[in-house]
Structures are given as structure tokens and as C-alpha cells.
C-alpha positions in Angstrom: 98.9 -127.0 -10.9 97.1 -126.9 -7.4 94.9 -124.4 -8.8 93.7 -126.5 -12.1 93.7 -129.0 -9.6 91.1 -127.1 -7.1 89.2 -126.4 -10.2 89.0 -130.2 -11.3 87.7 -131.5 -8.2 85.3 -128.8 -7.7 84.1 -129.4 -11.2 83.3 -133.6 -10.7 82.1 -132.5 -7.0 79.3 -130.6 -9.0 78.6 -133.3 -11.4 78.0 -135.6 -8.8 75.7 -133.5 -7.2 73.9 -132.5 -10.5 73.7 -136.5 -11.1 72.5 -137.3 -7.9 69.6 -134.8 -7.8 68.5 -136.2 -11.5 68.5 -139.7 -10.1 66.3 -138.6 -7.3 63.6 -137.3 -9.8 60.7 -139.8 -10.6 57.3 -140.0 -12.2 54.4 -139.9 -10.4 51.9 -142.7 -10.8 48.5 -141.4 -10.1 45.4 -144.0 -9.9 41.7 -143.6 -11.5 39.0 -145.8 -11.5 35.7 -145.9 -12.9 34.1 -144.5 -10.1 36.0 -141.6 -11.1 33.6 -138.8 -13.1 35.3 -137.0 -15.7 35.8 -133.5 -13.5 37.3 -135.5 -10.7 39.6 -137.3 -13.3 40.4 -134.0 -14.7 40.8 -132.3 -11.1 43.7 -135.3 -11.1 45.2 -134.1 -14.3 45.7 -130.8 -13.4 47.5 -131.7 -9.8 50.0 -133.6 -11.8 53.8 -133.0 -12.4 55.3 -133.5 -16.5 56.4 -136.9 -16.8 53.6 -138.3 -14.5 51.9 -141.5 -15.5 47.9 -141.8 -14.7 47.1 -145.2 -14.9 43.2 -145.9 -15.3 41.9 -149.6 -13.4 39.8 -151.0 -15.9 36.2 -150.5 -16.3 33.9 -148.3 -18.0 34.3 -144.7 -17.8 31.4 -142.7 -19.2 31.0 -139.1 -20.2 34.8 -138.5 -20.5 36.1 -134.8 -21.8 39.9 -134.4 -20.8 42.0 -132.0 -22.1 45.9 -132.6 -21.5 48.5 -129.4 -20.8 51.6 -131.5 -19.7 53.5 -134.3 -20.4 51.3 -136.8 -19.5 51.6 -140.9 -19.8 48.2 -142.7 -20.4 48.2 -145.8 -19.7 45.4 -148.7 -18.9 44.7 -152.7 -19.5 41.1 -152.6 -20.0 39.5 -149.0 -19.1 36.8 -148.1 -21.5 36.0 -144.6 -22.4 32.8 -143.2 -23.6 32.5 -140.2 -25.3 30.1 -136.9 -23.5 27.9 -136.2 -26.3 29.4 -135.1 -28.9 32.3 -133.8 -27.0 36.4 -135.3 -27.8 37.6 -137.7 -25.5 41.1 -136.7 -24.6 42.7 -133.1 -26.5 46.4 -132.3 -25.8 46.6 -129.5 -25.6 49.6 -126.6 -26.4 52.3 -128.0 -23.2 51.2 -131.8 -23.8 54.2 -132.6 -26.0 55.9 -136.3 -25.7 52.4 -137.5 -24.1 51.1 -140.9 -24.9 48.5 -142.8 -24.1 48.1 -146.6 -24.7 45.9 -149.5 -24.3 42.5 -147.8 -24.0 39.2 -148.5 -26.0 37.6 -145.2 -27.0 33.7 -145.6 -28.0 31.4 -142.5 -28.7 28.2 -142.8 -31.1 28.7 -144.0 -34.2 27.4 -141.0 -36.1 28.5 -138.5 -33.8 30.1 -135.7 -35.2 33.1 -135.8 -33.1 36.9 -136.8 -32.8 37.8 -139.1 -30.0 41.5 -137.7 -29.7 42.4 -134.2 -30.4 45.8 -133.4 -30.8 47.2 -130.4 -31.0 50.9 -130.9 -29.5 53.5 -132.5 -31.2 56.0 -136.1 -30.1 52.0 -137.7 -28.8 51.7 -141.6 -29.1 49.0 -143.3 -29.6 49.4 -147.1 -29.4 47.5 -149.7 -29.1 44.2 -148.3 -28.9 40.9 -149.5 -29.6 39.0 -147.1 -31.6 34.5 -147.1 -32.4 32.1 -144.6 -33.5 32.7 -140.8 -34.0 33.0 -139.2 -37.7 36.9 -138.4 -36.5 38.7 -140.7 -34.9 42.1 -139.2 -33.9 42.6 -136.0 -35.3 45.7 -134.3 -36.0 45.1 -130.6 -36.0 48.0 -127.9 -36.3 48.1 -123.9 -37.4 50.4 -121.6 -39.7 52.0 -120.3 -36.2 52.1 -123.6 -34.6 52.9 -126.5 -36.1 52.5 -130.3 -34.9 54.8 -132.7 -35.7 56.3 -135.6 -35.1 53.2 -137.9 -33.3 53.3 -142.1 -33.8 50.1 -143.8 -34.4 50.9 -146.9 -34.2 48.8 -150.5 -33.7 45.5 -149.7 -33.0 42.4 -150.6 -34.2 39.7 -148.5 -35.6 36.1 -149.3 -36.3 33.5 -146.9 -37.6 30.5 -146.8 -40.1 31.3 -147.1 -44.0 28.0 -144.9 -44.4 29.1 -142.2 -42.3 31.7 -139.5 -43.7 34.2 -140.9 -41.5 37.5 -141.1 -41.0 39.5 -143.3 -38.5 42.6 -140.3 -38.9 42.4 -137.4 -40.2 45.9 -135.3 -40.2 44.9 -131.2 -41.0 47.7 -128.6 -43.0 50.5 -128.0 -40.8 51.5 -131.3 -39.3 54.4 -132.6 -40.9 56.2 -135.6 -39.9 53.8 -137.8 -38.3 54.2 -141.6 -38.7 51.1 -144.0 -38.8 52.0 -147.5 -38.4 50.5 -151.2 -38.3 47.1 -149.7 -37.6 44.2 -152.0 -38.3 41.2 -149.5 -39.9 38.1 -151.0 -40.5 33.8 -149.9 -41.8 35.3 -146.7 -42.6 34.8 -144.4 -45.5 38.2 -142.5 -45.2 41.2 -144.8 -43.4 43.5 -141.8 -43.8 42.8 -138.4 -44.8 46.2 -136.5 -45.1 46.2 -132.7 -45.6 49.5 -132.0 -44.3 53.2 -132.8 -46.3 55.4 -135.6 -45.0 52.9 -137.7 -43.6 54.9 -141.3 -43.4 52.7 -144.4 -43.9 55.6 -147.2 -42.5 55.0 -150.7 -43.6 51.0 -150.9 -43.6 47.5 -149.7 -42.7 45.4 -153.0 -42.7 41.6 -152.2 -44.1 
């Protein structure tokens, strides 16, 4: 009995210990500004930790190309983001999965033959976003060796050109579960294109 005893206590003594070292994780908040040029944002990116959160001060940011490769949080009240060109806003990237990024306004010519978020990861929200210009919106892209699933899009608002071939989300073979919801799509000549199986359209897509 002293033994199984021993063997308890040493037992809880490591859970404690494995308890206490979780709760002294945190995120990283890391702060941009629109003085900020896209390498120097990017520079930023790369320096981070998963589960950081980079939070933009609001403002206009111009020439933007990111490209996500952990899990990232997003998040802004205000910042504006122009695309570079022709050039995707933000991409996650392969190691990006369960980013999300929320409360932006993306903007990039409106004929521009470009997306304005690239993802190729799976579990990436995108909420409450404002969304102009660009012949792809978000796009959802996946692969026969590497699927992406399981993204939200949910509340944002999309605004393009009704005589452009344009779509305000376009979801490519291979991504299955991913749920588009409350999204406000408007002056576009595709709301949705779906190429992919279980695609899940909850409650409504207001055009």
C-alpha cells in the first residue's frame, strides 16, 4: 500500500507540474502600424510564436503581400489593406492551420486579376471582413495530397464589379467541409463558386 501510495503522489506531483507550465504559456501580442511596409510586417510574422496574435493600429496599409506559416491571429479595428499589384493580400500557407483574421477591410483594383486571401490550410476564419475589388475574393484552394477543410467564413462583406468575372468566394476540388455564413455579397457576378463536396451554406448569403 505504501508503494501505490508513493506512486499516487508522485503521479498528482507531475500533473501539477504539467498544469502549471501550461498555465504559464501565453500568446504573444505583436503591434503594426501603418508606417509598417509589407517586408517589415512580414519580418514580424516570421519572428512569431503559433498562437501569437498581431494586431494592426488602424490606418491604411498599402502594397501588402503576406504569406502566413503558423498559427497566426489577425486581428484589427480599422486597418485597411491594399493589395501590391496584382499580388494576394494575405496566403496561409501549409503550417497556418486554426489562423483567423478578423475585422480588416481588404481593397485591391477592381479588375485585378487576383484573390485577396489565399488559403491553403485548413480550421482558417475569416470574420467580419470587408471585402472590394479583385476577380477572387477569398479563395479556397486545396490538392489531391492535401486537402483543406474545415475554414468559417462568416459575416463579411464583399463588394466587386457585376461586369467583371468575379467571384466574392471561390472554394476549388479538394476542400470539403467549409462553412460560409451570414456573408453580405454584393456587384458580383459569382457570390459563390463551389467546386469542392460538402460545402455548407448555414442560414444565408445576402446578395
Amino acid at each position: 500500500m505504501e508503494f501505490k501510495s508513493r506512486i499516487i503522489l508522485v503521479i498528482v506531483i507531475l500533473c501539477v507540474l504539467v498544469f502549471c507550465s501550461f498555465q504559464g504559456i501565453s500568446a504573444t501580442s505583436h503591434s503594426i502600424n501603418s508606417g509598417n511596409t509589407s517586408a517589415q510586417i512580414q519580418s514580424l510574422i516570421n519572428e512569431s510564436e503559433n498562437g501569437d496574435i498581431i494586431e494592426f493600429a488602424s490606418g491604411d496599409y498599402d502594397n501588402i503581400e503576406l504569406s502566413i506559416n503558423k498559427n497566426l491571429t489577425l486581428s484589427t479595428n480599422g486597418a485597411k489593406l491594399k493589395s501590391n499589384m496584382d499580388k494576394t493580400i494575405i496566403t496561409f500557407d501549409s503550417g497556418s492551420n486554426g489562423s483567423s483574421v478578423n475585422g480588416f477591410k481588404f481593397s485591391s483594383n477592381l479588375y485585378a486579376e487576383n484573390s485577396l486571401i489565399d488559403v491553403k490550410a485548413s480550421n482558417i476564419n475569416i470574420i467580419n471582413n470587408e471585402f472590394s475589388g479583385a476577380s477572387m475574393q477569398i479563395q479556397i484552394i486545396g490538392s489531391e495530397s492535401a486537402s483543406t477543410e474545415y475554414s468559417l467564413i462568416k459575416n463579411n462583406k464583399f463588394n466587386g464589379s457585376i461586369d467583371s468575372e468575379s467571384a466574392a468566394i471561390y472554394i476549388n476540388n479538394f476542400c470539403p467541409n467549409i462553412f460560409i455564413d451570414g456573408n453580405n455579397i454584393s456587384n458580383q457576378k459569382d457570390g459563390v463558386t463551389v467546386r469542392s463536396a460538402n460545402v455548407s451554406l448555414c442560414q444565408k448569403v445576402t446578395s
